[in-house]
CHARMM-style PDB file with segment names, atoms N, HN, CA, C and O in Angstrom:
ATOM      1  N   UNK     1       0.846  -1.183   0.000  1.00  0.00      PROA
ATOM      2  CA  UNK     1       0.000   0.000   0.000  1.00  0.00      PROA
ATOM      3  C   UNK     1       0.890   1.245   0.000  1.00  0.00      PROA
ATOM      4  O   UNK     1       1.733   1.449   0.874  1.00  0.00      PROA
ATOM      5  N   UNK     2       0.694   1.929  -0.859  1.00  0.00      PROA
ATOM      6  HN  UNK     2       0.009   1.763  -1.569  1.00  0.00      PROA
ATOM      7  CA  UNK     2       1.130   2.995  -1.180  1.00  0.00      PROA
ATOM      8  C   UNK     2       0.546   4.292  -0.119  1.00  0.00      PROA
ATOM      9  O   UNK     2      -0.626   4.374   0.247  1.00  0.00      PROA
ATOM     10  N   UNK     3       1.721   5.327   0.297  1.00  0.00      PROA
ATOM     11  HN  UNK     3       2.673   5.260  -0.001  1.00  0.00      PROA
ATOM     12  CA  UNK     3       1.087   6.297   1.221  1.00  0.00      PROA
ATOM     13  C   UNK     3       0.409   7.240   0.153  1.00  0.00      PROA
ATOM     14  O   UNK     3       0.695   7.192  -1.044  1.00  0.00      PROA
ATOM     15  N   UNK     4      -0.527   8.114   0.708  1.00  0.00      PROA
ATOM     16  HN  UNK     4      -0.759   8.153   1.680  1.00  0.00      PROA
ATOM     17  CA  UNK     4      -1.312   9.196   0.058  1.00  0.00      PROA
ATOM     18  C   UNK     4      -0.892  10.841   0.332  1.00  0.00      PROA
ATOM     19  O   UNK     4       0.296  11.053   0.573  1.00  0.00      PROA
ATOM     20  N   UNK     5      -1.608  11.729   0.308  1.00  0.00      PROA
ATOM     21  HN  UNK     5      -2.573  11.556   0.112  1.00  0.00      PROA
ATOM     22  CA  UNK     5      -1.280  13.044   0.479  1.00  0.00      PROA
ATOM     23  C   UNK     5      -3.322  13.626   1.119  1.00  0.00      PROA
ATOM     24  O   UNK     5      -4.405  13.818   0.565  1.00  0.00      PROA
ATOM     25  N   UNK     6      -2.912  13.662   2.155  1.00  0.00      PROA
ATOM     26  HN  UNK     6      -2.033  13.506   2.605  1.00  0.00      PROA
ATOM     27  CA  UNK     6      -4.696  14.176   2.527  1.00  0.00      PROA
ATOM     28  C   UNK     6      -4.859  15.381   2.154  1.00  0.00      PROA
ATOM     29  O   UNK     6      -3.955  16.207   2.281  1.00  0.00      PROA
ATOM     30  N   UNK     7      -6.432  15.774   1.461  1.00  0.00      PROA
ATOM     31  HN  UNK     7      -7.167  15.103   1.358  1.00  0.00      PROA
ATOM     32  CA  UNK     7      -6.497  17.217   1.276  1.00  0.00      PROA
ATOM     33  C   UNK     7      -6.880  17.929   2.490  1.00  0.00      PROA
ATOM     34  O   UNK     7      -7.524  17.368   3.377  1.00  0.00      PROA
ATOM     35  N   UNK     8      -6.462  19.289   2.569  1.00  0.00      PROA
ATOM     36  HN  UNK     8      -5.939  19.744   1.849  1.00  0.00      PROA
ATOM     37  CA  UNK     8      -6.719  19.665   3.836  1.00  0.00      PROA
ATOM     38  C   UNK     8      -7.978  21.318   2.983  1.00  0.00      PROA
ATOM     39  O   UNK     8      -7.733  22.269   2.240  1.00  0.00      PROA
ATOM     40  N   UNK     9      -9.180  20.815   3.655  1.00  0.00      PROA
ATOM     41  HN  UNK     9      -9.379  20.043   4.259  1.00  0.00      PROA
ATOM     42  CA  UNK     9     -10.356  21.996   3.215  1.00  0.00      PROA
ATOM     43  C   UNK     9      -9.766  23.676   2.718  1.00  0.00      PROA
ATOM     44  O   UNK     9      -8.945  24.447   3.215  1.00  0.00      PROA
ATOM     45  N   UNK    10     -10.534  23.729   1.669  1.00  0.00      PROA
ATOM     46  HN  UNK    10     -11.201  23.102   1.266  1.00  0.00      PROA
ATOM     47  CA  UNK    10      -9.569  25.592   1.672  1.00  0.00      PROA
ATOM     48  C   UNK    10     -10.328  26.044   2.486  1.00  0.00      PROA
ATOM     49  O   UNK    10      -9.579  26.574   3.306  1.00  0.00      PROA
ATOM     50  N   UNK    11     -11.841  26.259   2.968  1.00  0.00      PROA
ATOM     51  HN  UNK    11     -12.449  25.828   2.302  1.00  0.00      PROA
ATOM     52  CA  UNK    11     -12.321  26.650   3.699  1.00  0.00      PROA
ATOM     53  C   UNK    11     -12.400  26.272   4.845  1.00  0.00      PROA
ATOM     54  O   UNK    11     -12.076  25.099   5.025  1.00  0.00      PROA
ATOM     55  N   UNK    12     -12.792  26.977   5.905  1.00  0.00      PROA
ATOM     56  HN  UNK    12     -13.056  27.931   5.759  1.00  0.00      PROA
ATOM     57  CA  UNK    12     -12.756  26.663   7.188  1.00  0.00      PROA
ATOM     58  C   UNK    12     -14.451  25.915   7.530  1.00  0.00      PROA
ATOM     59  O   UNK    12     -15.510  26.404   7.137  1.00  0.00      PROA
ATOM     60  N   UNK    13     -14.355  25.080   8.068  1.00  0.00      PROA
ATOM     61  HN  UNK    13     -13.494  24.683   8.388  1.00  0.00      PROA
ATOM     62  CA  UNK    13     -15.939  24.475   8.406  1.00  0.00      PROA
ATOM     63  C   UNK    13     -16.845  25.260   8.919  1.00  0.00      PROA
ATOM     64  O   UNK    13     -18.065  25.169   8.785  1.00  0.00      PROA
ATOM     65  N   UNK    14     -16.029  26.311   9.721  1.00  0.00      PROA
ATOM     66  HN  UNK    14     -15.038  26.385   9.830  1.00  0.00      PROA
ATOM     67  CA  UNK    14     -17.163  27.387  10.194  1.00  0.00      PROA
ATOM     68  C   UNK    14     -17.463  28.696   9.683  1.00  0.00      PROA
ATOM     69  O   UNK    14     -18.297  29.517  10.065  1.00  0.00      PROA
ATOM     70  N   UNK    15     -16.676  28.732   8.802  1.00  0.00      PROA
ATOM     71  HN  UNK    15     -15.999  28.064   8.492  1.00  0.00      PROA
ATOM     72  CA  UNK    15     -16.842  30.179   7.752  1.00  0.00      PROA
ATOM     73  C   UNK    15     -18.350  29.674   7.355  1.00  0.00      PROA
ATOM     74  O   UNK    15     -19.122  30.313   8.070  1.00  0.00      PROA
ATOM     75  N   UNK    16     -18.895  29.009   6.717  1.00  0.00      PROA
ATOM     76  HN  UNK    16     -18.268  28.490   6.136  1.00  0.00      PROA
ATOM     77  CA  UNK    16     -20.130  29.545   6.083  1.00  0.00      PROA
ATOM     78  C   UNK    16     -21.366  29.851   7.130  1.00  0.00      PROA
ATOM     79  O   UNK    16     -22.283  30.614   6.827  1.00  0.00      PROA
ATOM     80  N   UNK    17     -21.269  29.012   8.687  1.00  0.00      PROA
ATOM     81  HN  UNK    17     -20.524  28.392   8.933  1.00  0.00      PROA
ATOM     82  CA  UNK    17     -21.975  29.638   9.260  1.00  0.00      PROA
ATOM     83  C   UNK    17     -21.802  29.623  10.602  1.00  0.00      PROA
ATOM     84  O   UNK    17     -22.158  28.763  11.407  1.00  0.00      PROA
ATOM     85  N   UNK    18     -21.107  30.852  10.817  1.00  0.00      PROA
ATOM     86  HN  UNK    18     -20.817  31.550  10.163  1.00  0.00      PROA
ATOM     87  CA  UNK    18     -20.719  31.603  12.339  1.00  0.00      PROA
ATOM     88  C   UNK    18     -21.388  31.613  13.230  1.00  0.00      PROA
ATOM     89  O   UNK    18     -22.570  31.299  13.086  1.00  0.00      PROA
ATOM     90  N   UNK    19     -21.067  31.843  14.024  1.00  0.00      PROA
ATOM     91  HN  UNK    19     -20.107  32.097  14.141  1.00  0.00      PROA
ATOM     92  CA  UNK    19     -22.262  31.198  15.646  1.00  0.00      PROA
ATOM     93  C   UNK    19     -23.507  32.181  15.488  1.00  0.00      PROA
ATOM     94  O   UNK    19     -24.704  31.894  15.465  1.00  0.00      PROA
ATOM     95  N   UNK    20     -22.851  33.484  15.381  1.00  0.00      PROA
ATOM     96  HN  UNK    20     -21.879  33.717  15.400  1.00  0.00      PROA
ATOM     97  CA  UNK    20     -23.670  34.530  16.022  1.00  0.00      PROA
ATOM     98  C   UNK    20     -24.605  34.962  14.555  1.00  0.00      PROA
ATOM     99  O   UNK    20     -24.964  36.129  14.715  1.00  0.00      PROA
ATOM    100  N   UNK    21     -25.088  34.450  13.266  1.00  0.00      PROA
ATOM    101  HN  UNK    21     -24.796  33.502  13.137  1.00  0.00      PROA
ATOM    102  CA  UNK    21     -25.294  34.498  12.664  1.00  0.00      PROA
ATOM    103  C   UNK    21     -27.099  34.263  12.621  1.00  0.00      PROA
ATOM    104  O   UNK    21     -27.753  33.659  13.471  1.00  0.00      PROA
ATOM    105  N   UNK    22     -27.552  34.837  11.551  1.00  0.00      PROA
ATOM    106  HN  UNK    22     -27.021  35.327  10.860  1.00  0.00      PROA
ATOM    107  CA  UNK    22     -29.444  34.188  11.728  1.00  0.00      PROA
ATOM    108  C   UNK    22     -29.570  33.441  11.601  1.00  0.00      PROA
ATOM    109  O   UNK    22     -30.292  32.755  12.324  1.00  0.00      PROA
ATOM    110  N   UNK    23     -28.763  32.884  10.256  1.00  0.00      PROA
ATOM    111  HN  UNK    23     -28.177  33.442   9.668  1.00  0.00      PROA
ATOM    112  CA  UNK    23     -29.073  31.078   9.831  1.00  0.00      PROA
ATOM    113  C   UNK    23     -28.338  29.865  11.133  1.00  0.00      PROA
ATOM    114  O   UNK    23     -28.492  28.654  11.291  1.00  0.00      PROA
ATOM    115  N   UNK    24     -27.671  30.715  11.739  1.00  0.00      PROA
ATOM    116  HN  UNK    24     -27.545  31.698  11.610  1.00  0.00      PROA
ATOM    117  CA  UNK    24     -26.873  29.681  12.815  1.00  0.00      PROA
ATOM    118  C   UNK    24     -27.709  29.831  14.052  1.00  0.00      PROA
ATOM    119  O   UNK    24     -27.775  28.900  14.854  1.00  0.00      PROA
ATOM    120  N   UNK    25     -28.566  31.335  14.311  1.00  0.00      PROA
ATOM    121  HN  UNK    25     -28.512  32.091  13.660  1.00  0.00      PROA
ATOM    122  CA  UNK    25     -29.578  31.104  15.266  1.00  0.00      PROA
ATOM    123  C   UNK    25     -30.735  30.288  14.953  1.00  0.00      PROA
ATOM    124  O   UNK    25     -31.229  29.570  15.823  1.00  0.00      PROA
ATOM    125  N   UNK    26     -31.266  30.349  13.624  1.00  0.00      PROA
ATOM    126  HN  UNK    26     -30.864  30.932  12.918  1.00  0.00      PROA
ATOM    127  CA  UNK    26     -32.434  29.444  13.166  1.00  0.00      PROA
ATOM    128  C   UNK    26     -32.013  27.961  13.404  1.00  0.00      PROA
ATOM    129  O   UNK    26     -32.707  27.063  13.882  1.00  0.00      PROA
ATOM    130  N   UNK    27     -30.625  27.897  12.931  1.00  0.00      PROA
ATOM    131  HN  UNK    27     -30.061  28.626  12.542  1.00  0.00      PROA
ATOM    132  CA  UNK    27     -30.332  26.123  12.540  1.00  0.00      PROA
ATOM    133  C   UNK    27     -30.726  25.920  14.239  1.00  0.00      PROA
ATOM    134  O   UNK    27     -31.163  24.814  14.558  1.00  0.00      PROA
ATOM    135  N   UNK    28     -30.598  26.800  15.136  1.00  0.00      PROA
ATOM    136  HN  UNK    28     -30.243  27.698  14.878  1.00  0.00      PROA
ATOM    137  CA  UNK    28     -30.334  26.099  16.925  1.00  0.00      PROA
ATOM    138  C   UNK    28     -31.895  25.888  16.990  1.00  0.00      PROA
ATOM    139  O   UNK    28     -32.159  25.013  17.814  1.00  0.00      PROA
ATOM    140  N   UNK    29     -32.929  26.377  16.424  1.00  0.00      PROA
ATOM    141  HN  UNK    29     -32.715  27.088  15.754  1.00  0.00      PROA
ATOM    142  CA  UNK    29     -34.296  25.755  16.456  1.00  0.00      PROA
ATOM    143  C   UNK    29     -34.601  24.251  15.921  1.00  0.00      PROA
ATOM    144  O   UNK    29     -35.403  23.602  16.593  1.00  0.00      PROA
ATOM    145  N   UNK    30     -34.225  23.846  15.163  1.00  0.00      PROA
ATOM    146  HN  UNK    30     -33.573  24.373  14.617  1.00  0.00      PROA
ATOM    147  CA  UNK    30     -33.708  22.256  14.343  1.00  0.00      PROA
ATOM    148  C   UNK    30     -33.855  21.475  15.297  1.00  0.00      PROA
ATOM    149  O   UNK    30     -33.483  21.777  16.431  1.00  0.00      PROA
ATOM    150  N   UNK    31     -34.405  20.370  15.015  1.00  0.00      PROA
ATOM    151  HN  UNK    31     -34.707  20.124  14.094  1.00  0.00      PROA
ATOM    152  CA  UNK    31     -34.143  19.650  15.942  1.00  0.00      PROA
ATOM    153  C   UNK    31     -33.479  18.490  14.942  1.00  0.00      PROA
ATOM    154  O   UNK    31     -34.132  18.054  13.994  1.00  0.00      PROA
ATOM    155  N   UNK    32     -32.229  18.060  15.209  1.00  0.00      PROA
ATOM    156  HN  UNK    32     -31.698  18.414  15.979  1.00  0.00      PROA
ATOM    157  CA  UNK    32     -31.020  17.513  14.317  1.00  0.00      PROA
ATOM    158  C   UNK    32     -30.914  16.132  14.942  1.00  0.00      PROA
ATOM    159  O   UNK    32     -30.039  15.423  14.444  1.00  0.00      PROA
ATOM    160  N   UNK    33     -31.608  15.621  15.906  1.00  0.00      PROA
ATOM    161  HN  UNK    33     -32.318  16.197  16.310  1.00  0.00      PROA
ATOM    162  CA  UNK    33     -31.643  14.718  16.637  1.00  0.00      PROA
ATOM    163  C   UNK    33     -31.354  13.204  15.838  1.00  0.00      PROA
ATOM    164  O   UNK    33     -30.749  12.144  16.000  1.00  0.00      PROA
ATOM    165  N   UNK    34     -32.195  13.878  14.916  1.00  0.00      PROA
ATOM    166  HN  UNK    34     -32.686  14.739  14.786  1.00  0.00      PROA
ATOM    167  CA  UNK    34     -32.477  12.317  13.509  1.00  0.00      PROA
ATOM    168  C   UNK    34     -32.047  12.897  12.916  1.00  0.00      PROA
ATOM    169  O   UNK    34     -31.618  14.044  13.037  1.00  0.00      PROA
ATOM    170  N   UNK    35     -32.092  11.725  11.580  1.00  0.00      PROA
ATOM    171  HN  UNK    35     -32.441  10.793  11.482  1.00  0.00      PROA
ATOM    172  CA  UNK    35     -31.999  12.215  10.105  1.00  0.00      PROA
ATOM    173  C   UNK    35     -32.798  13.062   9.601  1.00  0.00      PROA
ATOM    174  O   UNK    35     -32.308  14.139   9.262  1.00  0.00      PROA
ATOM    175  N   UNK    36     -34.216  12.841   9.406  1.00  0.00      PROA
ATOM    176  HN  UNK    36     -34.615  11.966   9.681  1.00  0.00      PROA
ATOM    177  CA  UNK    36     -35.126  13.879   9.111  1.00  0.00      PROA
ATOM    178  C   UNK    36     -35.086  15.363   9.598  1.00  0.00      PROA
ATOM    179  O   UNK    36     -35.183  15.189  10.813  1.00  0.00      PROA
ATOM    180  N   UNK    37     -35.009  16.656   9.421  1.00  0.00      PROA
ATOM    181  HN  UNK    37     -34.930  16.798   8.435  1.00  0.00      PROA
ATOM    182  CA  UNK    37     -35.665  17.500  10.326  1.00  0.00      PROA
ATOM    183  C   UNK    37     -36.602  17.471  10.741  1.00  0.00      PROA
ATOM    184  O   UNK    37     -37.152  16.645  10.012  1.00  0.00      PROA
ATOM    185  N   UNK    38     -37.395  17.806  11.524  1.00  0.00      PROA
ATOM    186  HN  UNK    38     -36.948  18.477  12.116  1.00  0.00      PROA
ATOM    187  CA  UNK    38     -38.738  17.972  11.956  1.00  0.00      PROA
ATOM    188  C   UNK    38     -39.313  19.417  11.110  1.00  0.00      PROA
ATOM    189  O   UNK    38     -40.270  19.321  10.342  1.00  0.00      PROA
ATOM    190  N   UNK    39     -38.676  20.628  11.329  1.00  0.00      PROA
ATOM    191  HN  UNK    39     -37.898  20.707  11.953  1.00  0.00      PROA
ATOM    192  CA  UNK    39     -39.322  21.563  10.533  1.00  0.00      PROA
ATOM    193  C   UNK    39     -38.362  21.460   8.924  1.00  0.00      PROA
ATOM    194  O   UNK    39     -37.347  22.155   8.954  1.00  0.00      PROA
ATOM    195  N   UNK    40     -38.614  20.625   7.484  1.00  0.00      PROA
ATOM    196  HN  UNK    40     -39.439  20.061   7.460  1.00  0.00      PROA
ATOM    197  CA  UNK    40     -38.389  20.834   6.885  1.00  0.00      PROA
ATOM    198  C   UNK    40     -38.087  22.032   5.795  1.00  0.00      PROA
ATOM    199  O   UNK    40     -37.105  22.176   5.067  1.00  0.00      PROA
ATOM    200  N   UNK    41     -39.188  22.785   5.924  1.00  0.00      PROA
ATOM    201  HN  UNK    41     -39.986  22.668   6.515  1.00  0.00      PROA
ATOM    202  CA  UNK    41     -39.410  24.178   5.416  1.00  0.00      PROA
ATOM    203  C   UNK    41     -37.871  25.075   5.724  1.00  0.00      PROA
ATOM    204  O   UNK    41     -37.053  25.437   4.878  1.00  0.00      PROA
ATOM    205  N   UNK    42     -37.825  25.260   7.125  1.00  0.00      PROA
ATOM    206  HN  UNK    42     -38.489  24.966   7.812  1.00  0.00      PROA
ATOM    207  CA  UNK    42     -37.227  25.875   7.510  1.00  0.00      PROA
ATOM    208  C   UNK    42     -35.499  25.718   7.300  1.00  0.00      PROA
ATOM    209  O   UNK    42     -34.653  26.534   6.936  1.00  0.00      PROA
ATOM    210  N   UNK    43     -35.400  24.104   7.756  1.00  0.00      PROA
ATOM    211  HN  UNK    43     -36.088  23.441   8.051  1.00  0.00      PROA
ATOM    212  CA  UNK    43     -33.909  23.586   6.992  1.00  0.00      PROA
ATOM    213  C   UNK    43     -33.911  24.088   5.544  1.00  0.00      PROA
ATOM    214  O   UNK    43     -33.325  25.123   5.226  1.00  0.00      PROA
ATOM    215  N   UNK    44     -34.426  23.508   4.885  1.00  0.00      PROA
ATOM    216  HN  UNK    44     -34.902  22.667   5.144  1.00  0.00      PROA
ATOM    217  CA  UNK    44     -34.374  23.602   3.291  1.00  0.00      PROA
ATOM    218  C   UNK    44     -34.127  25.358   3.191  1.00  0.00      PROA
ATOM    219  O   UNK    44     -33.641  25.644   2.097  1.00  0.00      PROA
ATOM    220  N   UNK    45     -34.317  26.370   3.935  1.00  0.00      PROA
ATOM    221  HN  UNK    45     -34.712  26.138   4.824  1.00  0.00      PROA
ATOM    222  CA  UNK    45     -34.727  27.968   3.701  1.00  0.00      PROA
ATOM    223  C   UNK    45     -33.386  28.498   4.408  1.00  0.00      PROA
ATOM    224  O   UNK    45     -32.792  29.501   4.013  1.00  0.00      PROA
ATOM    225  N   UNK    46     -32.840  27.450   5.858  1.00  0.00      PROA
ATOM    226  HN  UNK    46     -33.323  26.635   6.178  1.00  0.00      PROA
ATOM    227  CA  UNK    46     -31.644  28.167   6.149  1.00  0.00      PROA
ATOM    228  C   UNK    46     -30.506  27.535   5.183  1.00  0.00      PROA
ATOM    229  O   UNK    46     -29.622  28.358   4.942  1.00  0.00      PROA
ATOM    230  N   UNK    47     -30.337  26.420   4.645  1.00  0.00      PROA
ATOM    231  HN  UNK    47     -31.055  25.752   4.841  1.00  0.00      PROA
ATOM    232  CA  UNK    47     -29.536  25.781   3.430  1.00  0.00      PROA
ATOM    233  C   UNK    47     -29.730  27.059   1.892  1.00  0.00      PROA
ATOM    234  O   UNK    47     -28.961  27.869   1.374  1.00  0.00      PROA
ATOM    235  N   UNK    48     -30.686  26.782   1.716  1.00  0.00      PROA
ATOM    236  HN  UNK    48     -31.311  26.124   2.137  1.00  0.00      PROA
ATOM    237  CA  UNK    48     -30.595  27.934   0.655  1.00  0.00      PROA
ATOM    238  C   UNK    48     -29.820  28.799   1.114  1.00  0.00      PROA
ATOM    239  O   UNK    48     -28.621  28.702   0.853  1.00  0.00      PROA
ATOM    240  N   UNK    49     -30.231  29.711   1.799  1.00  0.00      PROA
ATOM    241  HN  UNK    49     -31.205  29.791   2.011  1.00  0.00      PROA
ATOM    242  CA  UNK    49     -29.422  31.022   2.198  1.00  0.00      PROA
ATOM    243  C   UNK    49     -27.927  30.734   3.071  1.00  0.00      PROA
ATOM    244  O   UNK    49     -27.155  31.554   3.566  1.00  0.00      PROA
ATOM    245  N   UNK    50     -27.886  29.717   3.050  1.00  0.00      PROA
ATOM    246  HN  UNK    50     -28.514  29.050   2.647  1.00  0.00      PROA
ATOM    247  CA  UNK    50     -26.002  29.763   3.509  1.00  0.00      PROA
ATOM    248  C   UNK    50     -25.727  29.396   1.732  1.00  0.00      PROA
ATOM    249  O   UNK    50     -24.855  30.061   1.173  1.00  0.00      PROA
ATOM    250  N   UNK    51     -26.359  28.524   1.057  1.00  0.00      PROA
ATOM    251  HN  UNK    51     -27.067  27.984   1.511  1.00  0.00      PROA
ATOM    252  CA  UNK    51     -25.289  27.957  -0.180  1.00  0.00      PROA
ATOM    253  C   UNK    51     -25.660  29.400  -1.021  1.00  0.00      PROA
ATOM    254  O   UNK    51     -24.685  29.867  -1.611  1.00  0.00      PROA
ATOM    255  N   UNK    52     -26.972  30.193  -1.163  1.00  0.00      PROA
ATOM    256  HN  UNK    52     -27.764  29.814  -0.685  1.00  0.00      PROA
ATOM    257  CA  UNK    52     -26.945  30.366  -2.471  1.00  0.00      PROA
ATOM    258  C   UNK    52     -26.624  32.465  -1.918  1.00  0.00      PROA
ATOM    259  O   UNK    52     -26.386  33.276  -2.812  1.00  0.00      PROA
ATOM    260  N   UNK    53     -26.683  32.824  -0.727  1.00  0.00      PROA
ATOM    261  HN  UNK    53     -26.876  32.165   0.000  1.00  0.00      PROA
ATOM    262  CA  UNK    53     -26.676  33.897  -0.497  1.00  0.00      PROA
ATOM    263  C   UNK    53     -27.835  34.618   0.188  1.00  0.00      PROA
ATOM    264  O   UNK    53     -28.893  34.014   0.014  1.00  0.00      PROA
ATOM    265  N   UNK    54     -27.947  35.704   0.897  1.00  0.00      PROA
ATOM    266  HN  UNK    54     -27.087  36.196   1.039  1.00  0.00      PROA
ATOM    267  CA  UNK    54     -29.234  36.221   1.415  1.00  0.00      PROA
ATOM    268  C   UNK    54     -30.196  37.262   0.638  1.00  0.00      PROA
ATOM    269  O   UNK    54     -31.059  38.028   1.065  1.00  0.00      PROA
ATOM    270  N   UNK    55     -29.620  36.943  -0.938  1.00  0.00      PROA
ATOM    271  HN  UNK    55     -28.918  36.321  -1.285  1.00  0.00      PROA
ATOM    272  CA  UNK    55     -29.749  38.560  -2.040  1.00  0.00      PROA
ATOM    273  C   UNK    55     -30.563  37.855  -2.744  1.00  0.00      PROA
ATOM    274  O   UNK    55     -31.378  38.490  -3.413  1.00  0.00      PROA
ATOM    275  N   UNK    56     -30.594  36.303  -2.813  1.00  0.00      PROA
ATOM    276  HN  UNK    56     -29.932  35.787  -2.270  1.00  0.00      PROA
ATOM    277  CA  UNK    56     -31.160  35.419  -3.615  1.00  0.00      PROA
ATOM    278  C   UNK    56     -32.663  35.035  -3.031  1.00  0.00      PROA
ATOM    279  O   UNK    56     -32.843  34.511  -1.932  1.00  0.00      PROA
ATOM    280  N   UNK    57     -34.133  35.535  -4.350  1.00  0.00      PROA
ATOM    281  HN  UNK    57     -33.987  35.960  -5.244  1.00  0.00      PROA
ATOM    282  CA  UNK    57     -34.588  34.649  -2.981  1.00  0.00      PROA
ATOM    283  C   UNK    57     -35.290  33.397  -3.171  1.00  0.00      PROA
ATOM    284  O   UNK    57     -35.365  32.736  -4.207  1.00  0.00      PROA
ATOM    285  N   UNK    58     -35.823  33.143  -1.975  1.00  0.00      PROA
ATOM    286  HN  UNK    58     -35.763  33.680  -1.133  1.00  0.00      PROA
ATOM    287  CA  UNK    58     -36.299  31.550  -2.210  1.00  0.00      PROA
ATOM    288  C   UNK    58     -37.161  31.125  -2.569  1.00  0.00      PROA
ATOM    289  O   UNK    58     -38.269  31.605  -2.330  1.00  0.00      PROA
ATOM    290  N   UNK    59     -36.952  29.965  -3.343  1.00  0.00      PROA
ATOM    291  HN  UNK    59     -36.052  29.575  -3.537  1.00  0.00      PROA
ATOM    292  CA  UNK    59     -37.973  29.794  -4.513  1.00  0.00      PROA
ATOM    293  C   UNK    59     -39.023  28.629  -4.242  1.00  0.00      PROA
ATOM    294  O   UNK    59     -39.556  27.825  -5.007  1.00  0.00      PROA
ATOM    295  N   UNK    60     -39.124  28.835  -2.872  1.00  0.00      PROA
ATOM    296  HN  UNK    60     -38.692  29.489  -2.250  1.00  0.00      PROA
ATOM    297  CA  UNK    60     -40.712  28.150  -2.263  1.00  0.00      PROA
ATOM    298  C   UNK    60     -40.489  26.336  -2.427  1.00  0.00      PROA
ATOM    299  O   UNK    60     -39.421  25.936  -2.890  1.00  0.00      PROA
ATOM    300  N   UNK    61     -41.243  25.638  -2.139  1.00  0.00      PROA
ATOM    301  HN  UNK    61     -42.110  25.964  -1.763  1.00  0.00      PROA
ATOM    302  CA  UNK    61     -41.232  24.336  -2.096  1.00  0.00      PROA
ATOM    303  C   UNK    61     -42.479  23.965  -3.111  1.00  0.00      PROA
ATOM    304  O   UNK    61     -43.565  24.533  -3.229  1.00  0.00      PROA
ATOM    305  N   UNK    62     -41.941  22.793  -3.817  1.00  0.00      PROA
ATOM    306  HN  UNK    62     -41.059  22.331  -3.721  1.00  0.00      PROA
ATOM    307  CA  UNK    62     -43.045  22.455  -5.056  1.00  0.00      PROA
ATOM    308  C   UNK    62     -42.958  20.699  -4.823  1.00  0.00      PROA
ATOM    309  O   UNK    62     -42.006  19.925  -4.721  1.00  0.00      PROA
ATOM    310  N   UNK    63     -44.711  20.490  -4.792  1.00  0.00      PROA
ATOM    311  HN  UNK    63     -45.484  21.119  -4.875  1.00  0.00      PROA
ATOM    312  CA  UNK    63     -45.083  19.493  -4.481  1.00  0.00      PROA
ATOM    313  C   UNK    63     -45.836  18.430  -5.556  1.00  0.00      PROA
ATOM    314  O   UNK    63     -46.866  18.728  -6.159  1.00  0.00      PROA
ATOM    315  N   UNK    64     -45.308  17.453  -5.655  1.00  0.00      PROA
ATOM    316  HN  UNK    64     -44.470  17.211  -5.164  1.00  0.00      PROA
ATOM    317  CA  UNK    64     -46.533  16.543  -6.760  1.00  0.00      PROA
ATOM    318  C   UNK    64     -47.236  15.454  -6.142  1.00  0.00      PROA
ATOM    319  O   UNK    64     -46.804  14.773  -5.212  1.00  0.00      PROA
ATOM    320  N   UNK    65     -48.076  15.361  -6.577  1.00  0.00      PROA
ATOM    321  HN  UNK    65     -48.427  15.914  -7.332  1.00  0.00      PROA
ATOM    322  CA  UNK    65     -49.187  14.397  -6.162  1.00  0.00      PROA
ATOM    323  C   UNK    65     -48.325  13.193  -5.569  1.00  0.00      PROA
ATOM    324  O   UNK    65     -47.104  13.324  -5.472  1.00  0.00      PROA
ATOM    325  N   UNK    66     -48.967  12.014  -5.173  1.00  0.00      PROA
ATOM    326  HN  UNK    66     -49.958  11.907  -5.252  1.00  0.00      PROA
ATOM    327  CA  UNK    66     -48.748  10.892  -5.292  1.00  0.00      PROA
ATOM    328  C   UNK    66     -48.342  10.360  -6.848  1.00  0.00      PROA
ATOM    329  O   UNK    66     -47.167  10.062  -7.063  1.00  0.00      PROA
ATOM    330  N   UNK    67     -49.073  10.281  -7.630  1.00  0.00      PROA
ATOM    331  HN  UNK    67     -50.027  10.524  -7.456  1.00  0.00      PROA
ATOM    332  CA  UNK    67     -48.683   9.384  -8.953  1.00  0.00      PROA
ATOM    333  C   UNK    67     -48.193  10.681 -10.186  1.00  0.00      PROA
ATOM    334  O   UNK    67     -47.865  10.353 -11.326  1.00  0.00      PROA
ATOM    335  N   UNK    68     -48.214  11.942  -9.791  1.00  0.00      PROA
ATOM    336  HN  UNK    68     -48.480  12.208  -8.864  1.00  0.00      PROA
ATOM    337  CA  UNK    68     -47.739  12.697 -10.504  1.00  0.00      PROA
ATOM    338  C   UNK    68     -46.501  12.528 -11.328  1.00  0.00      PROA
ATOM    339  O   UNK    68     -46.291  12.721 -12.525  1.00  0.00      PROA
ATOM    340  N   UNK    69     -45.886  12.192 -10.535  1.00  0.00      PROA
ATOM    341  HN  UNK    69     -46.056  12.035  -9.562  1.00  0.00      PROA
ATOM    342  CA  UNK    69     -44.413  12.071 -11.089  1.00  0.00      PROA
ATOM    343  C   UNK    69     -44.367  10.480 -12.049  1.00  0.00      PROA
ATOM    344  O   UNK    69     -43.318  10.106 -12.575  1.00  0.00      PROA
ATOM    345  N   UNK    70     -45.269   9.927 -12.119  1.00  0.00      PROA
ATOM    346  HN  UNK    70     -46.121  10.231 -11.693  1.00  0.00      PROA
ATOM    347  CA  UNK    70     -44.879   8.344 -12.651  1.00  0.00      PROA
ATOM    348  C   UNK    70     -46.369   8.703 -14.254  1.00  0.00      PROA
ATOM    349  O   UNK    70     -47.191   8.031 -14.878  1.00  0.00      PROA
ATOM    350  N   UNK    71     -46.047   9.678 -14.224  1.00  0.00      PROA
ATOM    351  HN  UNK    71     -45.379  10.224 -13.717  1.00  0.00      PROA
ATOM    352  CA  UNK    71     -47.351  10.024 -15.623  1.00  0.00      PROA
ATOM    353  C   UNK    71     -45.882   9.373 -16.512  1.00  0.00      PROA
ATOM    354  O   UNK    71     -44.701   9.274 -16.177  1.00  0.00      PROA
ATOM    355  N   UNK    72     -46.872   8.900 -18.170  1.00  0.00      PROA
ATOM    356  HN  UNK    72     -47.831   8.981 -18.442  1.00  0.00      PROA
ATOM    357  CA  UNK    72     -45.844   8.638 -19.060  1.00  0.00      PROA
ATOM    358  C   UNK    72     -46.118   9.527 -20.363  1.00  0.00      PROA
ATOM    359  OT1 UNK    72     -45.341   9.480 -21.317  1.00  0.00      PROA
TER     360      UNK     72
END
């Protein structure tokens, strides 16, 4: 076995979201306990706004039926 070279992150893990921040006060409402969130809406709304910016806005949640998606 050959040795490797580990990458080390250019960013810092906590640069995108700082303690004292809204999306870092919202995420402390989460309950992260599980896999699921419990308030989905709200994950999905603080994720947007850490990946895509706070200038951007959000483009709501879109839902299909049950068999919607399996039309041919």
């Amino acid at each position: 076995m050959s040795p490797y070279a580990a990458l080390v992150p250019a960013v810092p893990l906590d640069e995108r979201n700082p303690a004292e921040t809204a999306a870092a006060r919202e995420t402390r409402r989460l309950d992260l306990s599980r896999e699921d969130p419990g308030n989905e809406d709200l994950f999905n709304r603080i994720l947007w706004s850490m990946i895509k910016g706070p200038a951007r806005p959000y483009p709501g949640t879109r839902r299909l039926a049950l068999f919607e998606g399996r039309r041919d």
